[in-house]
C-alpha positions as CSV (number, residue, x, y, z in Angstrom):
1,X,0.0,0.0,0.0
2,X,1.2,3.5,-0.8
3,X,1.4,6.3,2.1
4,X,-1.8,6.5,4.6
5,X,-2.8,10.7,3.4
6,X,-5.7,12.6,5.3
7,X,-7.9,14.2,2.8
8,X,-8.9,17.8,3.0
9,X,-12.0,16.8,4.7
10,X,-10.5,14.7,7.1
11,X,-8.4,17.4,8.2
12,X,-11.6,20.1,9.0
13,X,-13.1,17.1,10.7
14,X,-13.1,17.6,14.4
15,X,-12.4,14.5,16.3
16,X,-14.5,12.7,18.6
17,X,-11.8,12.8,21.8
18,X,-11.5,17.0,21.2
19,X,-15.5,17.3,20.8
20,X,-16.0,15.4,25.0
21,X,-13.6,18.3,26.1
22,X,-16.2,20.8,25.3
23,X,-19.1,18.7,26.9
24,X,-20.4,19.0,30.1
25,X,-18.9,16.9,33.1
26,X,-21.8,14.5,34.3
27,X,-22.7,14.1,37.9
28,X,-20.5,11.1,38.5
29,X,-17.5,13.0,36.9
30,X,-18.3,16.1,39.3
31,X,-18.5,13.8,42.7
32,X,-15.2,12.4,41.9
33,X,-13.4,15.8,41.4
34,X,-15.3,17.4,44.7
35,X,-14.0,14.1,46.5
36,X,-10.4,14.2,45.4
37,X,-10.4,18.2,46.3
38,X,-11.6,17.6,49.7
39,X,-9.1,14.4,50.1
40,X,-6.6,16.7,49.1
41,X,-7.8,19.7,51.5
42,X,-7.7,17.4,54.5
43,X,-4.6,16.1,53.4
44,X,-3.1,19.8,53.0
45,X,-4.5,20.7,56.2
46,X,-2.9,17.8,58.0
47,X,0.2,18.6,57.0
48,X,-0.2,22.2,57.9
49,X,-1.1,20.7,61.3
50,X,1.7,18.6,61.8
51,X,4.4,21.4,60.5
52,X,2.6,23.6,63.0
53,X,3.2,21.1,65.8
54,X,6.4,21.0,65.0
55,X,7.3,24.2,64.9
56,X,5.9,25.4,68.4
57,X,7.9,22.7,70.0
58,X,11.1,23.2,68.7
59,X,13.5,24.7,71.0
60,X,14.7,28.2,69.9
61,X,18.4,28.6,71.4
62,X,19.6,32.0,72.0
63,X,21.4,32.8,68.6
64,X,18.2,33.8,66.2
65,X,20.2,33.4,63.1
66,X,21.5,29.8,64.1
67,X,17.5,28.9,64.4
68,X,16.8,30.3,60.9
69,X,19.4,28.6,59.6
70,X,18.4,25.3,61.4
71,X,17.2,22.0,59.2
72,X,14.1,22.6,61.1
73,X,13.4,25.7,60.1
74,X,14.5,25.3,56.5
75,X,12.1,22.5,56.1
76,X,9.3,24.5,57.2
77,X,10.7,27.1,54.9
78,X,10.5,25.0,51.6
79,X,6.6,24.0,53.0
80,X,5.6,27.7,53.0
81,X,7.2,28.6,49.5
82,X,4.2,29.4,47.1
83,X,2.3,29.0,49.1
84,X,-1.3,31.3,50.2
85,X,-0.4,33.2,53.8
86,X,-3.4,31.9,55.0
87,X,-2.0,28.2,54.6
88,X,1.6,28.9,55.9
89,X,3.0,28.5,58.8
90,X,3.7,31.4,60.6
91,X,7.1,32.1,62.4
92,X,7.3,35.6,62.8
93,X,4.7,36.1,65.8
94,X,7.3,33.3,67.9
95,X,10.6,34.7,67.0
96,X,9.0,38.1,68.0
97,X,7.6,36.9,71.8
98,X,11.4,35.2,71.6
99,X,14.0,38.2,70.9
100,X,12.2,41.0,70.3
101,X,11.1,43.2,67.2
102,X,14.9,44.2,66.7
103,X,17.0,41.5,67.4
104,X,14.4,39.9,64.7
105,X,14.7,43.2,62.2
106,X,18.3,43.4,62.5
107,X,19.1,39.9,62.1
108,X,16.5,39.3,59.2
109,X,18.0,42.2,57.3
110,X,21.7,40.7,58.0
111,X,20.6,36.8,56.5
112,X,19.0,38.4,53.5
113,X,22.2,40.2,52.5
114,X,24.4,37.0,53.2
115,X,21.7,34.4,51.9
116,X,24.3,33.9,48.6
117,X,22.8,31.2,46.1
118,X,20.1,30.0,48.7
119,X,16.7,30.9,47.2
120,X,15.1,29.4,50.0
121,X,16.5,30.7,52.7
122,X,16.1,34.1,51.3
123,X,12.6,33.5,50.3
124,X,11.9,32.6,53.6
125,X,13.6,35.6,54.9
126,X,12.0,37.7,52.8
127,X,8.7,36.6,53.8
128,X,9.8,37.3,57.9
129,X,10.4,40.5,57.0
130,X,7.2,40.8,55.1
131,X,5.2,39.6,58.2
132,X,7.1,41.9,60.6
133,X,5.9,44.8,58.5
134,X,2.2,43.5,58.4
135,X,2.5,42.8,62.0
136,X,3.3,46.0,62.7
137,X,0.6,47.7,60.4
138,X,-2.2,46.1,61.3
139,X,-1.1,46.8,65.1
140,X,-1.5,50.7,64.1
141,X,1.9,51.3,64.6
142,X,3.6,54.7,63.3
143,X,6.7,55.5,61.8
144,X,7.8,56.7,65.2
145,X,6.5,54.3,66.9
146,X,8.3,51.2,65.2
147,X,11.5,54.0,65.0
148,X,11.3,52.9,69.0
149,X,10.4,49.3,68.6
150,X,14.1,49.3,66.7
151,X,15.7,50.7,69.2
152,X,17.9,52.7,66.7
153,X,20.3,55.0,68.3
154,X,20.3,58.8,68.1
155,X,23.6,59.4,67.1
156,X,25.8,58.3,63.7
157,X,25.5,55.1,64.4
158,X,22.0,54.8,63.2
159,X,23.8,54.8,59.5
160,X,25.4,51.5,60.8
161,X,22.1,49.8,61.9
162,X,20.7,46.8,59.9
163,X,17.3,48.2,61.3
164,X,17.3,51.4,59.0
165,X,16.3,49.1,55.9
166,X,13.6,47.8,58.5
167,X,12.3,51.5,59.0
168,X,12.8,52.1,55.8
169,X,10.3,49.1,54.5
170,X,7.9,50.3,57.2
171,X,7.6,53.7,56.2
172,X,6.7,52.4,52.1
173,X,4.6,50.8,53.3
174,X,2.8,52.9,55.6
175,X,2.9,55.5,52.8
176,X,0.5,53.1,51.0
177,X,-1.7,51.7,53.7
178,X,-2.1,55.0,55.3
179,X,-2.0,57.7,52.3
180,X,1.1,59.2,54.2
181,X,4.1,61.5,53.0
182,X,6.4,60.3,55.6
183,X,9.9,59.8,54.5
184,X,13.3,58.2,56.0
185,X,14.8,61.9,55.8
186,X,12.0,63.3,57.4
187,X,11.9,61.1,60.4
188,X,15.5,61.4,60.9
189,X,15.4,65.3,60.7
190,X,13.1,64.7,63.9
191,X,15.5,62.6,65.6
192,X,18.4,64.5,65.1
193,X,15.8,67.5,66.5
194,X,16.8,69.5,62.9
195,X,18.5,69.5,59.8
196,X,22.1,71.3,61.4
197,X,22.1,68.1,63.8
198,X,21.3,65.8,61.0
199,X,24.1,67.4,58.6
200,X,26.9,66.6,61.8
201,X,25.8,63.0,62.3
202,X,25.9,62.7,58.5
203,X,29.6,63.8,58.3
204,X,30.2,61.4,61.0
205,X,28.5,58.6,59.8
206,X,31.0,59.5,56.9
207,X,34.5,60.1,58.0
208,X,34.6,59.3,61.7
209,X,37.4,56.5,61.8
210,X,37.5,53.0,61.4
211,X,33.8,52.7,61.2
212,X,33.4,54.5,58.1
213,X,36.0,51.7,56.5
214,X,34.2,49.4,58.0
215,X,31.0,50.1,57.1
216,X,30.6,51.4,53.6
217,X,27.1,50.6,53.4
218,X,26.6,53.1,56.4
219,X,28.3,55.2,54.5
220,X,26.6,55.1,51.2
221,X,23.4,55.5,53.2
222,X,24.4,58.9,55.2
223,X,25.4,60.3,51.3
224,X,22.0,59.5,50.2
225,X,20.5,61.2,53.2
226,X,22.7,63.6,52.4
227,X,21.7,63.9,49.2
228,X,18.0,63.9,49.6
229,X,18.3,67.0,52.1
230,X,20.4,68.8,49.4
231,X,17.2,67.8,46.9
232,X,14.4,68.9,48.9
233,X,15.8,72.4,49.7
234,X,16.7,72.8,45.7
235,X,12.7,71.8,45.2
236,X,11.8,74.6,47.9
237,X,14.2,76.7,45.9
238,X,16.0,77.9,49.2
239,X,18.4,80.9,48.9
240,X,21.6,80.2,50.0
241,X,21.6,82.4,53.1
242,X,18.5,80.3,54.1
243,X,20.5,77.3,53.9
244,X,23.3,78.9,55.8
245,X,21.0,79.9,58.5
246,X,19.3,76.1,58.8
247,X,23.1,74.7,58.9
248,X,23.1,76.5,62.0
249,X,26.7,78.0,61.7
250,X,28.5,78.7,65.1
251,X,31.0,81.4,65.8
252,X,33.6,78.7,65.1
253,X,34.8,78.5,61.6
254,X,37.0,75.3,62.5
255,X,33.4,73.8,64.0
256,X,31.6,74.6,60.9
257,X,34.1,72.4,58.7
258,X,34.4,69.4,60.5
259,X,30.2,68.9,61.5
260,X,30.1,69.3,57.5
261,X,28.3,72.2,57.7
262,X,30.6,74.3,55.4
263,X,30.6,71.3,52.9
264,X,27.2,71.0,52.4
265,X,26.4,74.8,51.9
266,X,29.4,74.4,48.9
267,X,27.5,71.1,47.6
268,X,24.1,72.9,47.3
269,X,25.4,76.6,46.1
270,X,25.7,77.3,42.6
271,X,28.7,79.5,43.0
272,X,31.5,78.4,45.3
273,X,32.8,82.3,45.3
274,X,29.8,83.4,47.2
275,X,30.3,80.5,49.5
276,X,33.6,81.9,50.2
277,X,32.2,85.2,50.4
278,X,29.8,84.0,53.0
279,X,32.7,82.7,55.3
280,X,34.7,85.6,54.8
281,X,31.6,87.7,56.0
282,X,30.9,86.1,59.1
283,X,34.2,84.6,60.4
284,X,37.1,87.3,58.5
285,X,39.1,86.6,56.1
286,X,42.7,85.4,58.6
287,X,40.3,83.6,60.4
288,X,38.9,81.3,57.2
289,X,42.4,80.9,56.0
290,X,44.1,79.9,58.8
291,X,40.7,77.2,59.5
292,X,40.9,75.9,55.7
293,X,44.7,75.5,55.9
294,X,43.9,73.2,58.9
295,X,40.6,71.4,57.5
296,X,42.7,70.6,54.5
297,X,44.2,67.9,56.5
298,X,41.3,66.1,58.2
299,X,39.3,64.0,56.3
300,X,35.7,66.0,56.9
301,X,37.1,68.9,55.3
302,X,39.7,68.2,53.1
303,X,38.1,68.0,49.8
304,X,36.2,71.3,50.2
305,X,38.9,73.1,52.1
306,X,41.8,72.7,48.8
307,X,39.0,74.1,47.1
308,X,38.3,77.6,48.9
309,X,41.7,77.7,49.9
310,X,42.5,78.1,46.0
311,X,39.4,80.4,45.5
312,X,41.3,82.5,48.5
313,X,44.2,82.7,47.5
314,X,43.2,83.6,43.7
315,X,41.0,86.3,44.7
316,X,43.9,88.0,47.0
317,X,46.3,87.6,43.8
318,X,43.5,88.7,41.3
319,X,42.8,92.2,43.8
320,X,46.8,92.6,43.9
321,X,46.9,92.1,47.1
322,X,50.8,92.2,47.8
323,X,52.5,89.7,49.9
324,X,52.9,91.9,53.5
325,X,49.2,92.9,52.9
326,X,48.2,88.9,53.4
327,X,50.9,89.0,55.9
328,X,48.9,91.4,57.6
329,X,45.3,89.3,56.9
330,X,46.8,86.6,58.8
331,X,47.5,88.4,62.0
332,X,51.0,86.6,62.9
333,X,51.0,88.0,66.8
334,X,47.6,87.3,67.1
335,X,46.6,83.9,68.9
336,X,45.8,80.9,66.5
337,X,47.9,78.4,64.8
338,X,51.4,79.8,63.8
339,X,52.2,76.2,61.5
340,X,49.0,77.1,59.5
341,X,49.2,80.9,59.3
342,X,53.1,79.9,57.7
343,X,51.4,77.4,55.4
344,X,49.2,80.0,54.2
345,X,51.4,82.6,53.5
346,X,53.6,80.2,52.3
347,X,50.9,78.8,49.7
348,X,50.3,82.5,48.4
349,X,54.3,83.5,47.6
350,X,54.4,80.2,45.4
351,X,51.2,81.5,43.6
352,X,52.8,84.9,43.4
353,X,55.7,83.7,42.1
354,X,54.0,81.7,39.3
355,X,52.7,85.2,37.9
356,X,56.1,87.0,38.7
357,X,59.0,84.6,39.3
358,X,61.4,87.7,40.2
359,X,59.4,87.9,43.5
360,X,62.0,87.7,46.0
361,X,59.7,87.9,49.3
362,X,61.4,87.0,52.5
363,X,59.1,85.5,54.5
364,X,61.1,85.2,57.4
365,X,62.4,88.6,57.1
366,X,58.1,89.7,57.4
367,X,58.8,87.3,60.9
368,X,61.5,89.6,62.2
369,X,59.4,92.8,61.4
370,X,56.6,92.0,62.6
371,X,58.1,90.3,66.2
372,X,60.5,93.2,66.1
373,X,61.3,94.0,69.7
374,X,59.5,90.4,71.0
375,X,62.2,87.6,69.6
376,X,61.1,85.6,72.4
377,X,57.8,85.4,71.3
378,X,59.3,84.3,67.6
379,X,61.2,81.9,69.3
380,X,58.1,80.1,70.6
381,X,56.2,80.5,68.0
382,X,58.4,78.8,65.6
383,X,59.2,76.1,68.4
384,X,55.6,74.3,68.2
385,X,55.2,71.7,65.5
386,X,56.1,72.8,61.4
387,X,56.0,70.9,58.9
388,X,57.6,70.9,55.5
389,X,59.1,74.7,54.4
390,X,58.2,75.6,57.8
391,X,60.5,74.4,59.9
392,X,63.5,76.0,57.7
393,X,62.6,79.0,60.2
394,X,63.4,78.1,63.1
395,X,66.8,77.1,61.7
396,X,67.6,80.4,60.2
397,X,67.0,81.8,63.6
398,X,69.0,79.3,65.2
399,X,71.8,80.5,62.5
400,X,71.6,84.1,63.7
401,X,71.6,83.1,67.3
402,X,74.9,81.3,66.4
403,X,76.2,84.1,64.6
404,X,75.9,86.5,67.5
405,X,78.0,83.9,69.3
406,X,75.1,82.8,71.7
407,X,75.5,79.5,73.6
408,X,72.5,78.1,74.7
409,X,72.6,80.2,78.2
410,X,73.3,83.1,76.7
411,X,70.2,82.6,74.6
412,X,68.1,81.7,78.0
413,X,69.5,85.2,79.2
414,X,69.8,87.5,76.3
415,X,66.3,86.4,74.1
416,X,64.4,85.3,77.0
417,X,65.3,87.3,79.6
418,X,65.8,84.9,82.2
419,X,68.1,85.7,85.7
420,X,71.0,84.1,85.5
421,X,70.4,81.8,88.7
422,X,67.5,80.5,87.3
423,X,69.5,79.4,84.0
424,X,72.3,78.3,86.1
425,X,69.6,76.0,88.0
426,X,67.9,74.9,84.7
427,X,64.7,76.4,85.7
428,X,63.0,76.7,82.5
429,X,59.7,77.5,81.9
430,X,57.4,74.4,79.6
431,X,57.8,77.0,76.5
432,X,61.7,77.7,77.0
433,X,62.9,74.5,77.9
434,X,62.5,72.4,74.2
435,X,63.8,75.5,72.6
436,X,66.9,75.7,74.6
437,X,66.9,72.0,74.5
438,X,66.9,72.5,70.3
439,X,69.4,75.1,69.9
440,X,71.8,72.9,72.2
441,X,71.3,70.4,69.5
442,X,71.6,73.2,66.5
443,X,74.8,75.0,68.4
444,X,76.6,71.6,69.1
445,X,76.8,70.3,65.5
446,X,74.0,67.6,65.9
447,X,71.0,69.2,65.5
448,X,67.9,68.0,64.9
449,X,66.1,70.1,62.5
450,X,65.8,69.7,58.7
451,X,67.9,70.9,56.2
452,X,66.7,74.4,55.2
453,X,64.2,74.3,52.0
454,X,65.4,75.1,48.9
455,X,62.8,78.2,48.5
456,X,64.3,79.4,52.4
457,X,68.0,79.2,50.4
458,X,66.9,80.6,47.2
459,X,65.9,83.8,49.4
460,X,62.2,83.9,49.6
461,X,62.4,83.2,53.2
């Protein structure tokens, strides 16, 4: 026989096994398929029964994330996934009466970020969390209220909490349930009792050492804070000086660096200049230098300090402001920081000298002038800690001392004005003593002070 072919009209012809699909079940068909459902529901409720059973008498030890980790618990796990919440069983209400809503947030939020390749586990997790939330809502609890159910701290190391994602969840979902505009920046505006506050802990939660290395999530979290506050006053269109005057800035220009403060107002400004303008306003001119000569070297202020220290220092050049007049700005005799006021001063000559490189400023000639008549006070001001170009100072006036032919006594007598007796004795006061100590060093051959700097040789100092 040749090939078996269906014919045109056997292919349009519906078959008899596709026409019973479309007829109705009879009565018999319909008992069977109500039996085998309710077979199926009893058998589905007895497991739920016996999983149940089980899991109120297992013994929950002390370490929560031991007992989600547990066989146990993982079995019951794998029974739950996909399956209604009605029909689950529930762990969350036992873990709660057990350890407590934040050992249970904190914990939950650290297995979910660990759970690796263990979609069970952090399905399981997932759902805990899920059911805390719910708990939670349909307990009527607010966004402060489950802000003191975590127990979260009032200082930077709320960044570091695992419980901020929890807070974070609730107040989502609160939003929803409740028709809320709460936020995670609002609520911890409240805490921190204002934005100023909020700003310091943020710079904390950022730089404060090791637990800013340690914790870069923290850390990524207190930016986006950040961020979001630097948002919301750009959407309220906030002048500057409003900012300023939310920042809360103290009479302390080295205070308003390292809480941040000074940093954020240059984040949100358009212009940096008016920024700079701002500090000069309210803290002087000697006073900003001398405090972003210093910030440049912590790790708060570093960034936005190198910044407005080169707006400074440009602006001074760009007004021709001559060498002695910054000299002047910087109030030498005046209490503050000596090493920084020389850094300062020191930064400006080599900008100076980039526009005129015959410049042949003598810084530490400026020194002698201005301590004309009070070498003493020179003496100890260039005896605290220098760095760098700096300390080339106190060698040159080492190198006039030992010109003059002063020993070390003579010094004590002559620059210091000290009686005799007393030198004899060695009765030096805390400020003399190291200095004396130094030149002894210097005018015996050994002394330990660095070379002088090229720029001191070359003449500039």
């Amino acid at each position: 026989m040749g090939d078996s072919k269906l014919t045109v009209a056997e292919v349009a012809a519906p078959h008899s096994r596709f026409l019973r699909k479309s007829e109705p079940k009879t009565s018999e068909e319909r008992a069977f398929d109500s039996l085998t459902s309710k077979i199926d529901d009893l058998v589905d409720a007895s497991k739920l029964k016996k999983y149940k059973l089980q899991w109120n008498q297992l013994q929950l030890g002390d370490d929560l994330a031991a007992v989600l980790k547990s066989p146990q618990v993982e079995k019951l796990a794998k029974f739950n996934l996909n399956r209604a919440p009605g029909s689950q069983v529930s762990l969350i209400g036992r873990l709660t009466a057990k350890y407590g809503d934040d050992i249970v947030a904190r914990t939950l939020v650290s297995l979910e970020r660990n759970a690796g390749d263990n979609p069970t586990r952090l399905s399981m997790v997932k759902q805990l969390r899920d059911d805390q939330v719910a708990n939670w809502l349909k307990n009527g609890e607010t966004v402060p209220g489950v802000l003191g159910i975590l127990k979260l701290g009032k200082d930077e190391s709320i960044f570091r909490s695992k419980a901020l994602d929890v807070l974070e969840d609730f107040i989502k979902k609160y939003n929803t349930a409740k028709h809320g505009d709460e936020s995670l920046l609002k609520t911890l505006t409240t805490v921190y009792g204002g934005e100023s506050e909020l700003v310091t802990m943020i710079t904390r939660a950022r730089t404060s050492y090791p637990y800013a290395q340690m914790n870069p999530q923290s850390v990524e979290k207190a930016k986006s804070i950040e961020n979001q506050l630097i948002s919301k006053w750009r959407s309220d269109k906030l002048p500057e000086f409003s900012v300023m005057s939310k920042l809360k800035f103290s009479d302390d220009i080295n205070a308003a660096l390292s809480t941040g403060k000074v940093r954020v107002l240059f984040k949100y400004s358009a212009s940096k200049t008016s920024v700079l303008k701002r500090l000069n306003a309210k803290y002087g001119e000697g006073e900003v230098a001398v405090a972003l000569a210093r910030a440049k070297n912590t790790p708060s202020g570093h960034d936005v300090a190198t910044v407005l220290q080169q707006k400074q220092l440009t602006g001074w050049l760009n007004n021709g402001d001559s060498v002695d007049k910054v000299f002047s700005i910087l109030k030498f005799k005046d209490a503050g920081v000596f090493s920084y006021k020389l850094d300062v001063l020191d930064e400006y000559v080599k900008l100076v000298k980039t526009t005129n490189p015959e410049d042949t400023t003598n810084i530490f000639k400026l020194l002698r002038k201005v301590f004309s008549g009070d070498e003493d006070k020179l003496a100890i001001a260039l005896s605290r800690p220098l760095d760098g170009e700096a300390k080339g100072y106190q060698a040159l006036l080492f190198k006039e001392w030992l010109a003059k032919d002063l020993d070390p006594m003579s010094v004590a007598v002559n620059v210091f004005k000290m009686p005799e007796a007393d030198v004899a004795a060695a009765k030096y006061s805390s400020e003399v003593k190291p200095i004396i100590k130094q030149y002894t060093k210097f005018f015996n051959g050994a002394a330990d002070i660095q070379p002088l700097p090229p720029a001191v040789r070359n003449g500039r100092s």
